[in-house]
C-alpha positions in Angstrom: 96.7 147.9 65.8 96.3 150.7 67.9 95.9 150.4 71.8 94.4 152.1 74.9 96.6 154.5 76.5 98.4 153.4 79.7 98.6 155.1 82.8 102.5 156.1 82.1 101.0 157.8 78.4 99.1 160.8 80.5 101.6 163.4 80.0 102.7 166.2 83.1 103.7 169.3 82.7 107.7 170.3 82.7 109.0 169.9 86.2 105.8 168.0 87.5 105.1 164.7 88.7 102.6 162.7 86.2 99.7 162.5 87.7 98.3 158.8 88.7 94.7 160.0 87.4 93.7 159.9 84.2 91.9 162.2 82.1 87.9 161.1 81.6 88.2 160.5 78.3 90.9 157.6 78.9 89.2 156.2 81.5 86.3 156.3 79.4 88.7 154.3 76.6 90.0 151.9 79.2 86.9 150.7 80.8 86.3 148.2 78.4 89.6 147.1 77.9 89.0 146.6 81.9 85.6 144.2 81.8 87.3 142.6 79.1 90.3 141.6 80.9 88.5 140.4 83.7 86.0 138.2 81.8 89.3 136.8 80.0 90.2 135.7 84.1 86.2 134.9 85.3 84.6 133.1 82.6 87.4 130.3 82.1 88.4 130.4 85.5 84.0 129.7 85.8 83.9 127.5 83.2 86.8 125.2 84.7 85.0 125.1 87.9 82.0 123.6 86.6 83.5 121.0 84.3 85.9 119.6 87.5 82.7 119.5 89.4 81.0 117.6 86.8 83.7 114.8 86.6 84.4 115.0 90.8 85.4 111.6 92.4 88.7 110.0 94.1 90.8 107.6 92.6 92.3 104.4 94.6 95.4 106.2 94.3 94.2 109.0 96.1 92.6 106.8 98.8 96.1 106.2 99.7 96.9 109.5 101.3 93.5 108.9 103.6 94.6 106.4 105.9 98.0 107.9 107.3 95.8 111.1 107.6 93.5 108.5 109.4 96.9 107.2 111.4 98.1 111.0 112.2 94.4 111.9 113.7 94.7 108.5 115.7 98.0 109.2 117.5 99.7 106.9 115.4 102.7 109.4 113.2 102.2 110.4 109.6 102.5 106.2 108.8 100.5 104.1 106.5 100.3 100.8 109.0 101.1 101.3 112.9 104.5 100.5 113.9 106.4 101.4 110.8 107.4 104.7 109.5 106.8 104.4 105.7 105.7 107.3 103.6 103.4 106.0 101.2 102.4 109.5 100.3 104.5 111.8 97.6 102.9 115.1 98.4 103.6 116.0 101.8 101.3 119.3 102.0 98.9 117.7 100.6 98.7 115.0 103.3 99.2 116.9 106.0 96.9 119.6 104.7 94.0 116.8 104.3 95.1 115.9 108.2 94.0 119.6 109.0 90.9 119.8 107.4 89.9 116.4 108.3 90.3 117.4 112.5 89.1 120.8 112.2 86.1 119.6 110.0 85.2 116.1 111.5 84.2 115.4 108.0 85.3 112.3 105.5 88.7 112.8 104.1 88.0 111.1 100.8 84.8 114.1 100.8 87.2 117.1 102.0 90.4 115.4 99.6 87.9 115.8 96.4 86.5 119.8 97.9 90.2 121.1 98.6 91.5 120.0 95.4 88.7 121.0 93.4 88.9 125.0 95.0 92.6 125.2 94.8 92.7 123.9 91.2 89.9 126.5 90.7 92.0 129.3 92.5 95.3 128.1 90.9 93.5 128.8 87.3 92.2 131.7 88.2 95.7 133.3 89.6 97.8 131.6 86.8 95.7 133.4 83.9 95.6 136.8 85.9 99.3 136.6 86.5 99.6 136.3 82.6 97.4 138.9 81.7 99.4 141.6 84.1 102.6 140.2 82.9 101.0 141.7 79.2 98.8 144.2 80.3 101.2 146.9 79.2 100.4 145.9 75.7 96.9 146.8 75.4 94.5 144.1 75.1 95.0 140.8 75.5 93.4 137.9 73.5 92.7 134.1 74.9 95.0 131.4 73.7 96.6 128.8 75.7 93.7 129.0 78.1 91.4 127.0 75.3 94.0 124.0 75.7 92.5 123.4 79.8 88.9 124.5 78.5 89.2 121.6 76.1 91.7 118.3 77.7 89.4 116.5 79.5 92.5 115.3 82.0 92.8 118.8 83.4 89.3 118.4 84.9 89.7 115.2 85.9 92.4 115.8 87.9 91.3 119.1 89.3 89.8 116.4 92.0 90.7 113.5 92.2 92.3 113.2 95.6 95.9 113.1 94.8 98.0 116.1 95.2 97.5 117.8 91.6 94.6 120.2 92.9 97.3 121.8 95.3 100.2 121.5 92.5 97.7 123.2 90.8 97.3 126.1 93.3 100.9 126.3 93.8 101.7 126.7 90.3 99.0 129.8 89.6 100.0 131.2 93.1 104.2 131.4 91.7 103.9 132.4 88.8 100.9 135.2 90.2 103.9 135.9 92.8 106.8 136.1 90.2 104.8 138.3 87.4 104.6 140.7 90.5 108.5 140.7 91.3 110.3 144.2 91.0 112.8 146.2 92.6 111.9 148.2 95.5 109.4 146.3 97.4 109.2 145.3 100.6 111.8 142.6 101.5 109.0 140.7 103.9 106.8 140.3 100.3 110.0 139.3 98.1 111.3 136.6 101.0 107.3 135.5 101.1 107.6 135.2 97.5 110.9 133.1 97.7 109.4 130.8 100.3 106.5 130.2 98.4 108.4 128.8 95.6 110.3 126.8 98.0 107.7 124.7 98.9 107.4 123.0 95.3 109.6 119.7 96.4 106.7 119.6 99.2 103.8 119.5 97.1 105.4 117.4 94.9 109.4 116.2 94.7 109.4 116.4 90.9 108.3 119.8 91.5 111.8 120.8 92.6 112.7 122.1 89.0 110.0 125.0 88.8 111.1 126.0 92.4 114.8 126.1 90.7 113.5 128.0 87.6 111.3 130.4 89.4 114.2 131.4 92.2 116.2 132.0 89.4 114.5 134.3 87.8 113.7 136.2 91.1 117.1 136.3 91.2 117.6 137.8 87.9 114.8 140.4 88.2 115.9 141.8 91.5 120.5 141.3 91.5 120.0 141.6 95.5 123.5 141.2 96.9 125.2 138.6 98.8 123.1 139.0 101.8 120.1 139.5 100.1 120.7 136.0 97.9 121.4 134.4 101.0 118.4 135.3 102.5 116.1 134.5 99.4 117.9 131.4 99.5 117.4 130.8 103.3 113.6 131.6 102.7 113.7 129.5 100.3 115.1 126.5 101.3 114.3 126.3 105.1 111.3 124.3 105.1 111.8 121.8 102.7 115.5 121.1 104.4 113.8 120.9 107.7 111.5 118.4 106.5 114.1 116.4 104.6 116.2 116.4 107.9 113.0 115.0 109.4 112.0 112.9 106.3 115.7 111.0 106.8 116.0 110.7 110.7 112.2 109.3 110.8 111.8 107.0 107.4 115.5 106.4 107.1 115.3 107.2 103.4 116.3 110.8 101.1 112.7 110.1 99.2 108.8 109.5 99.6 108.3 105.7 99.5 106.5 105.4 95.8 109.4 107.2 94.4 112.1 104.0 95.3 108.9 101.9 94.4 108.2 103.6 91.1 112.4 104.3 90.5 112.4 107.7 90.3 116.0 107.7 88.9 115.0 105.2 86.0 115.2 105.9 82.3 112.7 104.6 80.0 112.6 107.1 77.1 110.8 105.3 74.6 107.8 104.8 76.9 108.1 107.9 77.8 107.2 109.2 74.4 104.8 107.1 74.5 103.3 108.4 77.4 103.5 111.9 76.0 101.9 110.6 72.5 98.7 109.0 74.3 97.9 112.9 76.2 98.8 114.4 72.9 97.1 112.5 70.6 93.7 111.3 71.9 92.7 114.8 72.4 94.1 116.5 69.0 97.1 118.5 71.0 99.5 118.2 68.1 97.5 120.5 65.4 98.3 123.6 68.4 101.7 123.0 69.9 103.2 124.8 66.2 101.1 127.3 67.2 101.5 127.7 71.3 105.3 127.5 70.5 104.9 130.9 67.7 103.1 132.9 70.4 105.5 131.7 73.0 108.4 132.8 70.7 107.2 136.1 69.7 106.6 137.1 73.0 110.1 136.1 73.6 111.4 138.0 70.3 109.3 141.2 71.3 110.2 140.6 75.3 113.8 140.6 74.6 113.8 143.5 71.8 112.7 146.0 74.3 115.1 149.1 73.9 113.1 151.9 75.8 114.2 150.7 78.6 116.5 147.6 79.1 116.6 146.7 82.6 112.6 146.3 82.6 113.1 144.3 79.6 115.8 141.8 80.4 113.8 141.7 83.6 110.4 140.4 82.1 112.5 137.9 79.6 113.3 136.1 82.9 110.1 136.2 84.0 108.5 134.8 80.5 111.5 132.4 80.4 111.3 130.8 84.0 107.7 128.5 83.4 108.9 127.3 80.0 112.5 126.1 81.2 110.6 124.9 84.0 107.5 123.3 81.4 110.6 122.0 79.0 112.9 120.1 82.2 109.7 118.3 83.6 108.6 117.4 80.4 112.0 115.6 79.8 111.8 113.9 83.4 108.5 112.3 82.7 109.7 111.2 79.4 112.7 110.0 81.1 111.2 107.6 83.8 108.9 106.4 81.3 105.5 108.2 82.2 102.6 106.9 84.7 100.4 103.9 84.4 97.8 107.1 84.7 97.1 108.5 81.4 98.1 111.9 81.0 98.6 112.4 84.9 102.3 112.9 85.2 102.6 115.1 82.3 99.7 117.8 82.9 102.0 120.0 85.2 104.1 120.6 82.6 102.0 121.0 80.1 99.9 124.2 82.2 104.2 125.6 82.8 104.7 125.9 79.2 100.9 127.3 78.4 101.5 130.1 81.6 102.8 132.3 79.2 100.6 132.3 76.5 97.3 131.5 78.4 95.9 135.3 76.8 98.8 137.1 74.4 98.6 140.6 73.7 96.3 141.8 70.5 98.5 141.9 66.9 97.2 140.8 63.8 99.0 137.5 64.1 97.4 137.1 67.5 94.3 137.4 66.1 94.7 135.2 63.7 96.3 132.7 65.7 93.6 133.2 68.7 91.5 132.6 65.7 92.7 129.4 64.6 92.3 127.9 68.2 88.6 128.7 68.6 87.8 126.1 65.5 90.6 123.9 67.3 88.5 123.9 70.4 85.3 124.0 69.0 86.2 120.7 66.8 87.8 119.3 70.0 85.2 119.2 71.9 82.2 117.9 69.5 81.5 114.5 68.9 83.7 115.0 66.1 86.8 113.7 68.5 85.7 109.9 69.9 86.7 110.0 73.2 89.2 108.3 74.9 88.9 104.8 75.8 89.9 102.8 78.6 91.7 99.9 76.6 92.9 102.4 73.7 96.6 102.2 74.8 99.0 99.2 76.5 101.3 101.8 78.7 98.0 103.6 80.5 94.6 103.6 80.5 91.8 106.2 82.1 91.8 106.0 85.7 88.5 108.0 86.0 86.4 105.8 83.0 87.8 102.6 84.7 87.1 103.5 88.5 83.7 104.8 87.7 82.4 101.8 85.7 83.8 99.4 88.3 82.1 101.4 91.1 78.7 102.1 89.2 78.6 105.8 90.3 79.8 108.6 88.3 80.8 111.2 90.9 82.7 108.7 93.6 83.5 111.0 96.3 83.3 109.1 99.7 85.4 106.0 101.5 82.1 104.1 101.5 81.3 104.5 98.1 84.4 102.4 97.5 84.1 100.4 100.4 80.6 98.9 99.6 80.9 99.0 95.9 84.6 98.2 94.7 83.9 94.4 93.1 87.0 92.7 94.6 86.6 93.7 98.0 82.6 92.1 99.2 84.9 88.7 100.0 87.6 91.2 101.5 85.3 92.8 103.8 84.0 89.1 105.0 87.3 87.9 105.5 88.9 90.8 107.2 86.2 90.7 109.8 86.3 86.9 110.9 90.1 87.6 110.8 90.0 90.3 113.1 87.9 87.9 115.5 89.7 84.9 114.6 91.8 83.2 118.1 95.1 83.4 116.4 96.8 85.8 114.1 96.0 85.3 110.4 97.2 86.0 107.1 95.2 87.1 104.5 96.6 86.7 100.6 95.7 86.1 97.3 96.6 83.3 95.3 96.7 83.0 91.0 93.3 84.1 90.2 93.2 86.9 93.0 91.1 84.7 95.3 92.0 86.0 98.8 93.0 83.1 101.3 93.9 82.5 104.9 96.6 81.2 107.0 98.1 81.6 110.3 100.6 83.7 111.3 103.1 83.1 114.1 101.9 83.8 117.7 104.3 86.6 118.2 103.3 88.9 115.4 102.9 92.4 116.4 99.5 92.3 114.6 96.4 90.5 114.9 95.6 90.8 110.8 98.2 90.8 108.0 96.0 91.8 104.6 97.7 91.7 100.8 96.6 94.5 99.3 96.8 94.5 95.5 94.8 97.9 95.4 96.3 99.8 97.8 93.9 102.9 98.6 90.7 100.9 99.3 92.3 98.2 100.9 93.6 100.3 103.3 90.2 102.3 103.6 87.9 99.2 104.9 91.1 97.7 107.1 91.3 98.5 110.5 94.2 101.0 111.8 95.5 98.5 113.7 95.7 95.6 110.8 98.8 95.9 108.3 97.6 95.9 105.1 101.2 94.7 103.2 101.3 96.8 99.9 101.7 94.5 96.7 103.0 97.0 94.8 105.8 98.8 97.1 104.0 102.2 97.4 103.9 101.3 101.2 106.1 98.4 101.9 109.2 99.3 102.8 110.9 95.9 102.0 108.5 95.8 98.5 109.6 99.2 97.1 113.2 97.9 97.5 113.2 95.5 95.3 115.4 95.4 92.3 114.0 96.5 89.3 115.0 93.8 87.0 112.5 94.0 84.5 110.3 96.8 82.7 106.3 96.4 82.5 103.3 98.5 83.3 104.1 101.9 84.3 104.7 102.0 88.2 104.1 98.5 88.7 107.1 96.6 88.2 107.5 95.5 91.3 105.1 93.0 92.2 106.3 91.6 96.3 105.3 87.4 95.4 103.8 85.6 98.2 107.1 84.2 98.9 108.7 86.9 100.6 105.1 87.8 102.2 104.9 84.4 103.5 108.3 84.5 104.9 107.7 87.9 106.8 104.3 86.9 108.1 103.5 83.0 108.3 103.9 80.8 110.8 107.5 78.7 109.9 105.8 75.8 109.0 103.0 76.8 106.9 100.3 74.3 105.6 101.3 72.7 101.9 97.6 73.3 100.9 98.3 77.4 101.5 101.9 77.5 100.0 100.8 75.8 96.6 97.6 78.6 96.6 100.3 81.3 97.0 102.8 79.7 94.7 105.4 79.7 96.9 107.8 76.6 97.4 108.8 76.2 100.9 112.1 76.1 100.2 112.1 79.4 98.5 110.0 80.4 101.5 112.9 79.3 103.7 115.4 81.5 101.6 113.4 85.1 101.5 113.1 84.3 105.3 116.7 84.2 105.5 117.4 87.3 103.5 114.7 89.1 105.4 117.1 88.4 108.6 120.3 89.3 106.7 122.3 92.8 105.9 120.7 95.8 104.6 117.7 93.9 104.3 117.6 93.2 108.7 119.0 96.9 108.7 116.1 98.0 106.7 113.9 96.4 108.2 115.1 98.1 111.9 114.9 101.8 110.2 111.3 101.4 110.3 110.0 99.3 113.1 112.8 99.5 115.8 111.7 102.3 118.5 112.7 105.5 117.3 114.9 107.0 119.8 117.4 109.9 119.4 120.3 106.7 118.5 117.7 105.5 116.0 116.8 108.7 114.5 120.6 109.3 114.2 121.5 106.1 112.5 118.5 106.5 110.4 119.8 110.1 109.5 123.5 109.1 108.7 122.3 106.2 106.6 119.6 107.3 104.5 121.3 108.1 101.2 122.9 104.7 101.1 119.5 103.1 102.1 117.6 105.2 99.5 120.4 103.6 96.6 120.0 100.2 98.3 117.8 97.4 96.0 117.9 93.4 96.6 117.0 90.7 94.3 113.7 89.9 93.9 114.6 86.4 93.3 115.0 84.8 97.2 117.8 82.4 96.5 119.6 85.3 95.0 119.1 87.6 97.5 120.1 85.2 100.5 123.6 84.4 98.5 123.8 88.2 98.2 123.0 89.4 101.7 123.6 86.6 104.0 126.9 85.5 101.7 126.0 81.5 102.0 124.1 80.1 99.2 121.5 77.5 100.2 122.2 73.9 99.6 119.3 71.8 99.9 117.2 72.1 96.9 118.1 76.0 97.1 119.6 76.3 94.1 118.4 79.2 91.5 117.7 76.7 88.9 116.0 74.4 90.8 113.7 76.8 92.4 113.2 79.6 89.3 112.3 76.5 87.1 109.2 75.4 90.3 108.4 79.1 89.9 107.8 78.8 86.2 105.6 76.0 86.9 104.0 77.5 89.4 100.7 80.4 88.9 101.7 83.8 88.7 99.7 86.2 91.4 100.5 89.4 88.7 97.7 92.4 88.9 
């Protein structure tokens, strides 16, 4: 089909420059072509906006990065309970950008956590499809495509809040790939080492991220061949921040990696539920029907990329650039299918699904784009009706909707404040009661829950560094109506440095394998003889009590232990710093008998046996979420 002229069309006389200014009649030509191409970049980017808006709120998960932003703002470190460095949260910008807003703003966190990531989502759409439409604009005029797949997958506006970090991976994403559509020769080397420390950042925002920094410095690379010096200083840009932080991340923790990430296995391989994970985003929402025809327009802009011949160097030059977000879509893809998916449905995989749409968000205008741009508007039109039953929260066993389930418990369909879960989360009226005659109980207490998630209380030993010790089976609120100064002792490992080491010795919901039994909480926290009535409530024997008390004081455990709660001097920060790859690898048995013979290299004899006890344990009830 014919196209508009382009700027480079306007011819010049023989011997004279082209003139940058084009004739009336052009411009006349091009001005549509111009509104066009900015509603293709307003009205979706609009029309996202509202629908995150509509389905604002913040998840338990995301309560979770609000109290070490409470903690930093208090004096206390970037810590989830005082007096031990663990880093429950995985996005570090995001935290510490949350701790910003929250002192310059005075405002709630869980309020500010839901704003931020519902503008920078905004922004990061906005940026990504104007990126795509000047990596095409040279084409003539562009048509929407992928862009219909975020206007119509409910997820993407669900997490465009939230509170987690996927409003800022959001941002980040749109802002590299706006950055890299806009690398060339011959600019200035402060915008191209800008550009290379933006894509740096992407093991900040998120550590999984770390592939689509790798794919979009490569193709930097590719585009602008700088020399050895030049490579080494995209590569110093680059690199600097994130290696500073990991240097601090090591000497302060004591471990390579964010907390959830030895708690949720990181390095694990699951690829069957990992399919499955994919299957339950693709299929719910009718996905499969457009991925044969995404991956067409994505390979004939390849094909047509790639069979440039006018002038090569531009061409092999833009192949890089259209290649890096679909490498970088394709190897996160595989990771998530690789360590099985997320308990969250369709979370984990969104960030790759936007890298391999990128491309094709708006496609240049052939007849088979038109066709194909066609075929997507019925898709979209039939996906959105009440044709498509929506998803439901008990559809699959490996996830479930996070957003259906946390706004029926709470009774409130935009969630957006710590109080609203404070008051209103069901499990936590008795909490809040508790927690406060703990806090003015005479002696230290314990509070835990036993088989039917009733929470109970015992005494702790007089020397405990804290007043109130608080199981937390849902992390995020827990840790929202506790008081800084009580440790709230993660369930789940996300924040408990000795849970997330746990072995992972068997495979169940996604993230939550790991389940710290009141046996080792009992031996960390209770006084040493605790009352019968209390240990058969937590269903733990005393004499498998006795053993995780043991291990607790034995080995890597005891050394564990010390990386987070000994003072950290400059020998501590050292030791922490030498040791940290072989304390990120470390794991011990979740079984306590096990773990004492393994650590403390005595097995115990009276009535210590693993039979013995594992066979009580059977017996006993099982405190599982």
């Amino acid at each position: 089909m014919t196209t508009p002229a382009t700027p480079e069309a306007v011819p010049s006389l023989p011997g004279q420059r082209a003139s940058s200014a084009r004739p009336p009649a052009v411009a006349e030509r091009l001005r549509p072509v111009r509104w066009w191409h900015a509603a293709l970049v307003a009205v979706p980017t609009a029309a996202l906006f509202v629908l995150g808006y509509r389905r604002r709120w913040i998840c338990d998960d995301g309560l979770i990065y609000l109290r070490p932003v409470r903690q930093i703002l208090a004096g206390h470190g970037p810590v989830f309970n005082v007096g031990e460095r663990a880093e429950s949260s995985t996005g570090t910008l995001w935290q510490w950008l949350l701790a910003l807003a929250t002192w310059v703003t005075g405002e709630d966190p869980a309020f500010l956590a839901v704003g931020l990531g519902l503008l920078l989502s905004t922004a990061g759409f906005g940026l990504a499809l104007y990126a795509t439409g000047r990596l095409h604009r040279g084409a003539g005029l562009l048509l929407p495509a992928g862009v219909f797949v975020l206007l119509a997958v409910p997820p993407f506006w669900s997490y465009m809040t939230s509170g987690l970090e996927s409003g800022l991976g959001t941002f980040w994403t749109g802002l590299s790939w706006w950055l890299l559509t806009g690398t060339r020769r011959g600019r200035r080397p402060r915008v191209t080492y800008a550009a290379a420390f933006v894509f740096g950042l992407g093991p900040l925002v998120r550590p999984d991220l770390a592939v689509v920094t790798v794919c979009f410095l490569a193709a930097q690379w590719w585009v602008l061949r700088p020399s050895r010096r030049g490579t080494a200083a995209l590569a110093a840009s680059a690199v600097a921040l994130p290696l500073a932080y990991e240097v601090f991340r090591a000497g302060y923790y004591g471990v390579l990696v964010p907390l959830p990430a030895i708690a949720k296995e990181a390095s694990a391989s699951d690829w069957g539920r990992g399919a499955g994970y994919v299957q339950e985003t693709l299929g719910p929402y009718w996905l499969w029907p457009v991925v044969p025809v995404l991956a067409a327009l994505a390979a004939l802009l390849v094909r047509r990329t790639g069979r440039q011949r006018r002038d090569r160097a531009p061409g092999r030059a833009s192949l890089a650039v259209l290649a890096a977000p679909l490498a970088a879509g394709a190897l996160l893809a595989g990771y998530v299918v690789r360590v099985g998916g997320d308990y969250m449905h369709a979370r984990m995989i969104l960030p790759a699904l936007l890298l391999l749409l990128l491309p094709v968000l708006v496609v240049p205008a052939t007849r088979f784009t038109g066709v194909a741009s066609a075929l997507l508007v019925v898709w979209l039109c039939a996906a959105v009706s009440p044709l498509r039953t929506p998803f439901d929260v008990r559809s699959t066993p490996g996830s479930f909707n996070v957003r259906s389930s946390d706004v029926e418990g709470l009774g409130d369909h935009n969630p957006v404040r710590t109080a609203t879960w404070v008051a209103n989360w069901p499990a936590l009226p008795e909490g809040r009661g508790m927690l406060a005659r703990a806090a003015w109980a005479p002696r230290p207490t314990l509070l835990y829950f036993d088989a039917a998630r009733r929470l109970h209380a015992t005494p702790m030993r007089e020397d405990s560094p804290y007043h109130v010790v608080i199981v937390g089976r849902h992390l995020g609120v827990t840790g929202a109506a506790a008081p800084l100064d009580a440790y709230v002792n993660d369930a789940w490992g996300l924040a408990s440095p000795v849970g997330a080491h746990l072995a992972l010795e068997r495979w169940s919901w996604p993230g939550h394998e790991k389940f710290l039994r009141n046996y080792w909480v009992f031996a960390e926290w209770a006084v040493d003889h605790p009352p019968e009535r209390d240990l058969l409530r937590a269903g733990a024997p005393r004499d498998v009590v006795e053993a995780a008390r043991a291990a607790l004081g034995c080995g890597e455990l005891a050394e564990l232990k010390a990386s987070v709660r000994a003072p950290l001097t400059a020998e501590r920060f050292w030791r922490n710093l030498t040791g940290a790859a072989e304390r990120t690898r470390f794991r011990f048995a979740r079984w306590p008998a096990a773990a004492e013979r393994a650590l403390c290299d005595r097995p115990r004899q009276a009535g210590g046996s693993a039979a013995g006890w594992i066979g009580r344990w059977v017996q006993s009830p099982h405190p599982m979420k």
